[in-house]
Structures are given as structure tokens and as C-alpha cells.
C-alpha positions as CSV (number, residue, x, y, z in Angstrom):
1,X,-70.9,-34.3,-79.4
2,X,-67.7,-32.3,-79.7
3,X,-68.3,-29.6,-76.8
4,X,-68.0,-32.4,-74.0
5,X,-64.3,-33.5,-74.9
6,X,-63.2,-30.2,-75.2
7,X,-64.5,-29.2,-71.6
8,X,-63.5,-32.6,-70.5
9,X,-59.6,-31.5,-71.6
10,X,-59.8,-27.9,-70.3
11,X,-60.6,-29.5,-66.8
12,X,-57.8,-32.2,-67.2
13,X,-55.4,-29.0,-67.9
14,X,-56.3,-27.2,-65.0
15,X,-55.9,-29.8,-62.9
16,X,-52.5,-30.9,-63.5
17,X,-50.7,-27.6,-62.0
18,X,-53.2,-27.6,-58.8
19,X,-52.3,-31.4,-58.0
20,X,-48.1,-29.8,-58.3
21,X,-48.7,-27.2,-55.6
22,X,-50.6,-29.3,-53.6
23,X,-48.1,-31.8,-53.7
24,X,-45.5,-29.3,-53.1
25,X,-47.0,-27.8,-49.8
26,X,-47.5,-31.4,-48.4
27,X,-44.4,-31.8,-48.9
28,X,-43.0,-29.2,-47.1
29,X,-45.0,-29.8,-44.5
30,X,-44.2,-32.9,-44.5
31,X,-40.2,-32.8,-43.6
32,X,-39.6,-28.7,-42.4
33,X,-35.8,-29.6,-41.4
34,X,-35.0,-31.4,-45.1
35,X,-32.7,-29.0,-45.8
36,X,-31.3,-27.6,-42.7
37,X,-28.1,-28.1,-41.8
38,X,-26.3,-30.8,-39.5
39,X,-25.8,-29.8,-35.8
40,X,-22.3,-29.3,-34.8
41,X,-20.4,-31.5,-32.3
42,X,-18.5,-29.8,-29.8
43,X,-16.3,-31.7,-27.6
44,X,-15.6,-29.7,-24.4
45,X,-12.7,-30.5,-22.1
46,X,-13.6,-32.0,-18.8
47,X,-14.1,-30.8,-15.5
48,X,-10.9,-33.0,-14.7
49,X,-8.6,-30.9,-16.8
50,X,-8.2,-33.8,-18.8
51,X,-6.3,-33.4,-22.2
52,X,-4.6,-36.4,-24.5
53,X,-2.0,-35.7,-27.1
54,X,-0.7,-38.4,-29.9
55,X,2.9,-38.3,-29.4
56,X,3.9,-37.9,-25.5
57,X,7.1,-39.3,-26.3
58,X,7.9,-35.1,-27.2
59,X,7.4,-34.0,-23.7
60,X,9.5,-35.2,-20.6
61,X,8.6,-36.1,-17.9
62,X,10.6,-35.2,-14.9
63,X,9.5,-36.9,-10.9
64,X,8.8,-34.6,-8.3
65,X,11.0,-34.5,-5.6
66,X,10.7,-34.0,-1.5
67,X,11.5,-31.5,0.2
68,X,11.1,-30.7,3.8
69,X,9.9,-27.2,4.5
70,X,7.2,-25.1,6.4
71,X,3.7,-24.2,5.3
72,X,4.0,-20.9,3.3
73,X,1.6,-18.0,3.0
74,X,2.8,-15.0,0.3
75,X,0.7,-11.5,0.8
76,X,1.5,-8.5,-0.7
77,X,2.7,-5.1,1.3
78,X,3.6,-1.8,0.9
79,X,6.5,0.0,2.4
80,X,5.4,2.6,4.7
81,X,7.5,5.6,7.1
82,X,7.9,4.1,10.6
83,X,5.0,6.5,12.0
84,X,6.7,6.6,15.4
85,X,9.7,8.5,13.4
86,X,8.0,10.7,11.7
87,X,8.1,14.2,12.6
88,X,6.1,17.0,11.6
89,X,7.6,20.7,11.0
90,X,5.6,23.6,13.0
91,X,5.6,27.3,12.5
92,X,4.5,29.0,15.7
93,X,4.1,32.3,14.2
94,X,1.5,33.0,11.4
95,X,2.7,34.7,8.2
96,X,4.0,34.6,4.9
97,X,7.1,32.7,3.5
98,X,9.7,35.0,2.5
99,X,12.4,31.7,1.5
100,X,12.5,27.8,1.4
101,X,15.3,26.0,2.2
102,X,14.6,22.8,1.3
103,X,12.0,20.7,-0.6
104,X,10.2,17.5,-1.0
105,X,12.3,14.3,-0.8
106,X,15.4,16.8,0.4
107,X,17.5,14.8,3.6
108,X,18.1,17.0,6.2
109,X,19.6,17.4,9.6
110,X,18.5,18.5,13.1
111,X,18.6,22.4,13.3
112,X,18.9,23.0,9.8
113,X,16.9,26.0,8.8
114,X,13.5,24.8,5.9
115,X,12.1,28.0,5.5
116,X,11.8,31.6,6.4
117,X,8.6,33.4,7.8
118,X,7.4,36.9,7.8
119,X,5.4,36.6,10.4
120,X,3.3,40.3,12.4
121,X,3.1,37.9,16.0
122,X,6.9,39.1,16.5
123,X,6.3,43.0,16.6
124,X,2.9,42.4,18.7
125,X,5.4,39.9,21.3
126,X,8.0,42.0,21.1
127,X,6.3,44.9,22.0
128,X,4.5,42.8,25.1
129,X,8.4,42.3,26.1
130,X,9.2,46.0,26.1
131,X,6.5,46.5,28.6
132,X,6.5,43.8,30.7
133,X,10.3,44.9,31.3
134,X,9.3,48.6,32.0
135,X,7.2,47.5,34.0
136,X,9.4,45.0,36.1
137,X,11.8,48.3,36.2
138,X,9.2,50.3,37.9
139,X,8.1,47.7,40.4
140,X,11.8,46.9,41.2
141,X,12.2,50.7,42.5
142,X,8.9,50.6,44.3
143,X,9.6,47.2,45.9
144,X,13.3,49.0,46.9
145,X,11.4,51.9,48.3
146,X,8.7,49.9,50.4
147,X,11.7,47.8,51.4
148,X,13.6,50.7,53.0
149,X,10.8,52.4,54.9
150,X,9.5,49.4,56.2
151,X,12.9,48.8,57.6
152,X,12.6,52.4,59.3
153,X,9.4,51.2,60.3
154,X,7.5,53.8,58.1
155,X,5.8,51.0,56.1
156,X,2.9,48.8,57.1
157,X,3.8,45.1,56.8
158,X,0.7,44.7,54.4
159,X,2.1,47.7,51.8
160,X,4.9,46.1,51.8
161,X,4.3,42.4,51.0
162,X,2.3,44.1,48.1
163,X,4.8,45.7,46.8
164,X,7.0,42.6,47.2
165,X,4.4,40.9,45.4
166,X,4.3,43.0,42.6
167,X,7.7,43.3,41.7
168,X,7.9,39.4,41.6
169,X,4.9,39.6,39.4
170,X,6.7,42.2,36.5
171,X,9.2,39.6,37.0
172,X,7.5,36.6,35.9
173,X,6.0,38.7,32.9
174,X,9.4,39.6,31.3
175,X,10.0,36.0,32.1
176,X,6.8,34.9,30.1
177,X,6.9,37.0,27.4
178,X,10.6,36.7,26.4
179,X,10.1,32.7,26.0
180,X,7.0,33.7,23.8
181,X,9.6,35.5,21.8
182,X,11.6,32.5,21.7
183,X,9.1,29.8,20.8
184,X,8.2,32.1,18.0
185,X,11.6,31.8,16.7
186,X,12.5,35.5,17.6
187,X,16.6,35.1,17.0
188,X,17.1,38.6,19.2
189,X,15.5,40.2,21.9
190,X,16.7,43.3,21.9
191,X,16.2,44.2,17.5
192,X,13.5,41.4,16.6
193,X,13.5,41.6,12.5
194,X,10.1,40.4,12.3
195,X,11.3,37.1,10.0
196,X,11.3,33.8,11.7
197,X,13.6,30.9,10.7
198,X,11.6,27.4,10.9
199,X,14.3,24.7,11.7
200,X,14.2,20.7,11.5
201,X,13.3,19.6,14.7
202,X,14.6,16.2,13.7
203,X,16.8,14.5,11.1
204,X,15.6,12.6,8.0
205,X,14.1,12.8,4.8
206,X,11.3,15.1,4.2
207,X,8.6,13.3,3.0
208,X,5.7,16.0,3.0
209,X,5.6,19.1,1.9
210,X,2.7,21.6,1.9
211,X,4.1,25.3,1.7
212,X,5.9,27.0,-0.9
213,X,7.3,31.0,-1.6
214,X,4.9,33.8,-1.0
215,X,2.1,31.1,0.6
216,X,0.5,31.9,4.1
217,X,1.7,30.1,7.1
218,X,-0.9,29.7,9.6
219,X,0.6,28.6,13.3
220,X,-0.9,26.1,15.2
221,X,-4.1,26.0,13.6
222,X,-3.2,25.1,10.0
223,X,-5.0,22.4,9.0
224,X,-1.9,20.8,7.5
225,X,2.4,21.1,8.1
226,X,4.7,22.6,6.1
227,X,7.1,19.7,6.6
228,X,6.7,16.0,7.9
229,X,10.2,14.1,8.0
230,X,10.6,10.7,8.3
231,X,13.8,9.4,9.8
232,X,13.8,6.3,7.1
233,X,16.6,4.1,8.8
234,X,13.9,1.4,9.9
235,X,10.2,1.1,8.0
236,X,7.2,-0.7,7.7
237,X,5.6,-3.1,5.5
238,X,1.7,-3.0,6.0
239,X,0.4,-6.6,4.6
240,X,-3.1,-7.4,3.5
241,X,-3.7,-11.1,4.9
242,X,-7.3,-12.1,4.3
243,X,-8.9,-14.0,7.3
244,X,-8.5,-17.2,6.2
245,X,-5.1,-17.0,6.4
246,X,-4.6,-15.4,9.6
247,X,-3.8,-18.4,11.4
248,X,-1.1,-18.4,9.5
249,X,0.4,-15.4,10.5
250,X,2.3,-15.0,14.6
251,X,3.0,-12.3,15.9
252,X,7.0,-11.8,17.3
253,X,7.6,-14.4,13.9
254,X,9.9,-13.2,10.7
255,X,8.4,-13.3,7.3
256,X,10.7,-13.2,4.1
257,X,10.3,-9.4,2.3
258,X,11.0,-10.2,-1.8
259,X,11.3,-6.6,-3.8
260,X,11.1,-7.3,-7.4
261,X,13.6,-4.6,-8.1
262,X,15.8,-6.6,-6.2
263,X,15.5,-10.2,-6.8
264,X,18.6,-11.3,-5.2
265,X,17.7,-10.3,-1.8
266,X,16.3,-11.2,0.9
267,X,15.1,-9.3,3.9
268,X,13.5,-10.1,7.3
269,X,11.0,-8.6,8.7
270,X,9.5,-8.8,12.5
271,X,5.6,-9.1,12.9
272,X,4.8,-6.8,15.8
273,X,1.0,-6.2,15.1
274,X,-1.9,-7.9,13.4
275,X,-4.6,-5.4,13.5
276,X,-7.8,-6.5,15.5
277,X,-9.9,-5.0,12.9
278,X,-10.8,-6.4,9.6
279,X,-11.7,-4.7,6.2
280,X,-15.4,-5.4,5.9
281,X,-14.6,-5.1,1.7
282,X,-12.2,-7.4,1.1
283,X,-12.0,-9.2,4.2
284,X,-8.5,-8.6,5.4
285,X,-6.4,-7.4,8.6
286,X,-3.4,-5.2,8.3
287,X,-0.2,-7.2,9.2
288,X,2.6,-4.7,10.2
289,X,6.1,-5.8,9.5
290,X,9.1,-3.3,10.7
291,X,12.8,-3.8,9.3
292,X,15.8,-1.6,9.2
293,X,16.4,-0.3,5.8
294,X,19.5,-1.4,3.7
295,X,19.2,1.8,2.1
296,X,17.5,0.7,-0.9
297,X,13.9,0.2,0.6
298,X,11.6,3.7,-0.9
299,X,8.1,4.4,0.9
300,X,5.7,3.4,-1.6
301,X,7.3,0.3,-2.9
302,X,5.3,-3.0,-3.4
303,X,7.2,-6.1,-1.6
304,X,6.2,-10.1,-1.4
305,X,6.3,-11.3,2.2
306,X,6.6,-14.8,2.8
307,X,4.7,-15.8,5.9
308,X,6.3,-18.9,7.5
309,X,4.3,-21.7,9.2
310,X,5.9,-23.2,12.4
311,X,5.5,-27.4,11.5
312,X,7.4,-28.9,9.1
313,X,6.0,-30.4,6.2
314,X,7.0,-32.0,2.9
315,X,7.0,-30.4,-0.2
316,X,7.2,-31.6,-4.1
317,X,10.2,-29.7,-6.1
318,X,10.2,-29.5,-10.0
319,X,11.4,-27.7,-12.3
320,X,10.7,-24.3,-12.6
321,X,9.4,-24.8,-16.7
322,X,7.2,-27.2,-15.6
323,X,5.0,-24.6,-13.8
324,X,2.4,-22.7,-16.4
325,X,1.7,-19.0,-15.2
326,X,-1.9,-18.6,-15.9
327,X,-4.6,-16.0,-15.7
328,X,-2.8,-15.3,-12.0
329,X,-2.9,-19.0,-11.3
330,X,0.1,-22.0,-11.4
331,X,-0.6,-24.6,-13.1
332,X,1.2,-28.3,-13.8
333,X,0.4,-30.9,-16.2
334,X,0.3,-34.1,-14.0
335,X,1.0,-37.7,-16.5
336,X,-2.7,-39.4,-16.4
337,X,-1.8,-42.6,-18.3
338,X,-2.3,-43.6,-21.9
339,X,-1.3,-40.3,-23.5
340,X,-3.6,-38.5,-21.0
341,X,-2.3,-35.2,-18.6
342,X,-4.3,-33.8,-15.8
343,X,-4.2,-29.8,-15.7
344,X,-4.1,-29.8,-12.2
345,X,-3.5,-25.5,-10.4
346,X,-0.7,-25.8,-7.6
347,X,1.1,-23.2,-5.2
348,X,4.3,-22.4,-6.3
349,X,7.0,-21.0,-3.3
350,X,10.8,-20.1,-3.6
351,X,13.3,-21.1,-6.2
352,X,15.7,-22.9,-5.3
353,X,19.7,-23.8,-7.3
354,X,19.5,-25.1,-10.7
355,X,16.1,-24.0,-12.0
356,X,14.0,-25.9,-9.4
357,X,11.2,-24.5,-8.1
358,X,9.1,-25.5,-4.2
359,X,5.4,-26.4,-5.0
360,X,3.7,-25.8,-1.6
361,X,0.6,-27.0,-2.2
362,X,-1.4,-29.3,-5.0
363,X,1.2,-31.8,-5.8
364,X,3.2,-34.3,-4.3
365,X,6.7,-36.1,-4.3
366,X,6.7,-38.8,-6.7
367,X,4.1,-37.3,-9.0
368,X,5.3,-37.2,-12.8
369,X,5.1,-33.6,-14.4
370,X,5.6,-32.5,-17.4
371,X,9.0,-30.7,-18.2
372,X,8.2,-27.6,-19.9
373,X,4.6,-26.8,-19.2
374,X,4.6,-23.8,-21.4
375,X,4.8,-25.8,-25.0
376,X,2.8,-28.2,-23.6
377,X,0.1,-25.8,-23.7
378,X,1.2,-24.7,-26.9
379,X,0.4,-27.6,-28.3
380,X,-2.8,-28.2,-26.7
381,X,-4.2,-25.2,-27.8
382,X,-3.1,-26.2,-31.5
């Protein structure tokens, strides 16, 4: 009678931890995010720009102002040599450089010697020379002998006119061969050294220069100069204006030139050309601006130039704080009401007296800005 309630509790045991992990596996199953964290909220700023602060009362706010002016279009440009005043240095003889006068960046004036050339061409034109003039010698006398016996009638009119002919022939060849001397650079035509002195056939500033001591100089067909000058008393700015803009831009019109090296001033430039062509990259046309140069314009340097419209228009002013410089953008924050500012991206143009700055376009007079945009942001970002 014993052996049942023993089996009876041995069943009853074994029971007990299977019900546990059954119960524990429905359970699971039964809520899988129990323990999982909470999402997390994130509150993203609106398309509107749209940011609100608890004290506005720390930032003033100053009223935009009106201000007549023109439609402007800034592009950037680099100075550039006035191609129609650039000169390039040629050695007519082929040789090697024996001495260089001057170098790269040197200024120099017309007739002023660069370099020195060894150069073979003068012995072989020299020696051409020697016998065209022996040879005008000889038909000289021959011409002075068929002269006199066709006078005493001993001549035939055709021997003579040959003769005549030949001796102005030998004439023409000491002729040609003595300016071949000369447009080598021979210095003599009686001793020719051999070296050839290149002069400047201009004056100006050398801006290329491809040679130096011991190199070979090739004549005409080198494939590049010794020398370029570049008379640098009037330049170019070459503009990249992308087509959208073009309308913009008139040709016989001035646009401002700004040099950040030299704040202060101010230069004008005349269109003359808008190229016809535009670069299928980027999509813009080369605007060509020409100046004379105060002296302090360099080829190479990067310039602002302010494109001026030709109707008037009215412009907000502010101060000059109260535009943000961002990511290659302007910005203003615009007073939305209710402790609420607009981020809203503007144009800025030229400053103007007492810390005021021209907004072009993407505000207008009347709007309320804030003061000093730069801790404004500051303290948005906080």
C-alpha cells in the first residue's frame, strides 16, 4: 500500500520544475520587447528654419533699412597679361647659349640684350656673303666689258643684255645674303664672331622663360620661346559667369574689381567680350574685363567683380553682424513672433559707412533681424 504514494510524490516532484520552464518560455514568448528599451525622441528642426529661444529679450533686433541700388552679380576672375601686349622673344639662329642677361620676372626695355647665342648659321651665312660679293665683283667687270664693246659695236645686243642681267643678279645676292646676316643678328659683316646677341623686341616684364646657360636654341622651329614679355601697364580679368547669370552681364558696361589684398580699393573694369562659347563642365562663359594697372595688380591674382544691373531696385541694409557666414552661404535670422526666428539665406553686396552692410537679395526693408547673428547661433546650437 506504500509503493503507490511514493511513486505518486516522485511524479509530483518532477513535475513542479517542468511546469517553471514552461511557464517561463510562455512567457517570453509572450511579451519579446519587455525589456527593451524606450525609443528615443528626436525633434528635428523644420524645413522653415524655424528655431525658438526662452529669453529674446538678449538679442536685438535692428529694422532693415532701404536702399536704392542696382541688381548685383559677384563672379570670381583672374588677372591675366593683355594677350595683344604680349610679345614673344625669337632667336633666328640655332645654337647654344653662351650668357643670359636677364631672367624670369626681370623688367626690361626695348633693345636691351636677354641672352647670347653661339650659333654655326653665322659662319655658313657669312661665307654665302663672301661669295655672293665675289661674285657681284666678277659680273661687275664683265658687265663693264660687254658694255664697252657693244658701244664699239663688237657686242651683240643679246650678249650684252645678259651680261647686264647678270651683274644685277650678283647684285641682288650680296643684297640677300647680307640681310640674312642681319636677321641672324650678325653685329659685323666684315669679322662675324659667330655669337649672336638676342635683344627685347619690346618693353615689359618677362613673364616666360624657357632657356637657360649651356641649353640649345633652336630658331624658328622651337617648339617654345626663350622669352615672352608682357607690357603689364593694362591687363585682363577673365570671369567665370555661369549662364544663368549672363543676362546680367553687358558688354561696353563697368564692373567693380575687389582684390582682397587690397580692400580699400576699388577698380573699374570695361567688359569688351563675353565669349560665345560655354564650358560644357561647369556651365560658364568667359567674361573678359581689361583695366590699366595701378601698379599693384600681379598676373595670377584672384579678384571679385561686381557685375552691375542697369534698373534700379530697392535693397534692405543691416548691419554687417547680423549676417551669419555659413558653409559659403549668408544667412540672417528674420524675428518669427513669439520667441520664434526664421533662418532665412540672403545675398549679401558691398559695405557701406558705419558697419552696414547691402543685402541684395532674400530680405526686405522693414524686416526685423537679429543684431549679431553669430551668437545667435551660438546659442542655438547650445
Amino acid at each position: 500500500m506504500k509503493y503507490p504514494n511514493y511513486r505518486i510524490l516522485l511524479l509530483s516532484l518532477l513535475a513542479v520544475p517542468l511546469s517553471l520552464l514552461l511557464w517561463g518560455c510562455s512567457e517570453s514568448k509572450a511579451d519579446p520587447k519587455a525589456e527593451a528599451p524606450p525609443p528615443v525622441q528626436v525633434e528635428k528642426e523644420g524645413a522653415s528654419g524655424l528655431v525658438e529661444i526662452d529669453h529674446p529679450e538678449q538679442f536685438p533686433l535692428y529694422t532693415a533699412v532701404s536702399r536704392e541700388g542696382t541688381s548685383e552679380l559677384n563672379a570670381t576672375g583672374v588677372v591675366s597679361p593683355d594677350v595683344t601686349r604680349t610679345v614673344p622673344v625669337i632667336s633666328m639662329a640655332t645654337g647654344r647659349v653662351v650668357e643670359i642677361r636677364a631672367r624670369l620676372g626681370d623688367k626690361v626695355t626695348k633693345g636691351q640684350v636677354l641672352m647670347r647665342v653661339q650659333s654655326a648659321d653665322i659662319a655658313s651665312a657669312y661665307s654665302d656673303y663672301r661669295k655672293a660679293v665675289a661674285d657681284e665683283k666678277l659680273a661687275s667687270v664683265q658687265y663693264e666689258r660687254a658694255k664697252l664693246l657693244y658701244d664699239k659695236g663688237a657686242m651683240s645686243l643679246n650678249d650684252f643684255q645678259t651680261a647686264e642681267d647678270v651683274d644685277h643678279k650678283a647684285k641682288v645676292d650680296v643684297e640677300t645674303t647680307a640681310e640674312h646676316l642681319r636677321l641672324l643678328g650678325s653685329s659685323s659683316l666684315d669679322q662675324p664672331t659667330g655669337i649672336v646677341d638676342i635683344p627685347a623686341p619690346t618693353s615689359g616684364v618677362i613673364t616666360d622663360q624657357q632657356v637657360t646657360n649651356a641649353s640649345g636654341v633652336q630658331g624658328l622651329s622651337a617648339p617654345v620661346n626663350p622669352f615672352t614679355i608682357s607690357d603689364l601697364t593694362h591687363v585682363w580679368i577673365i570671369c567665370d559667369v555661369y549662364e544663368n547669370n549672363l543676362p546680367q552681364v553687358h558688354l561696353n558696361e563697368y564692373a567693380d574689381i575687389h582684390l582682397n589684398a587690397y580692400p580699400d580699393k576699388v577698380l573699374k573694369g570695361h567688359i569688351t567680350n563675353i565669349a560665345p562659347i560655354l564650358d560644357p563642365t561647369i556651365r560658364t562663359a568667359k567674361v573678359r574685363l581689361e583695366l590699366s594697372n595701378p601698379g599693384f595688380l600681379r598676373l595670377g591674382m584672384f579678384v571679385t567683380a561686381t557685375f552691375h544691373g542697369l534698373t534700379q531696385e530697392q535693397h534692405a541694409v543691416v548691419p554687417a553682424a547680423a549676417i551669419l557666414h555659413l558653409h559659403d552661404r549668408q544667412w540672417v535670422y528674420v524675428a518669427a513672433g513669439d520667441k520664434k526666428f526664421r533662418r532665412e539665406e540672403v545675398v549679401a553686396g558691398g559695405m557701406l559707412p558705419g558697419q552696414m552692410q547691402e543685402i541684395t537679395s532674400g530680405l526686405k526693408p522693414g524686416a526685423q533681424v537679429v543684431g549679431n547673428a553669430l551668437v545667435f547661433q551660438s546659442t542655438v546650437e547650445r
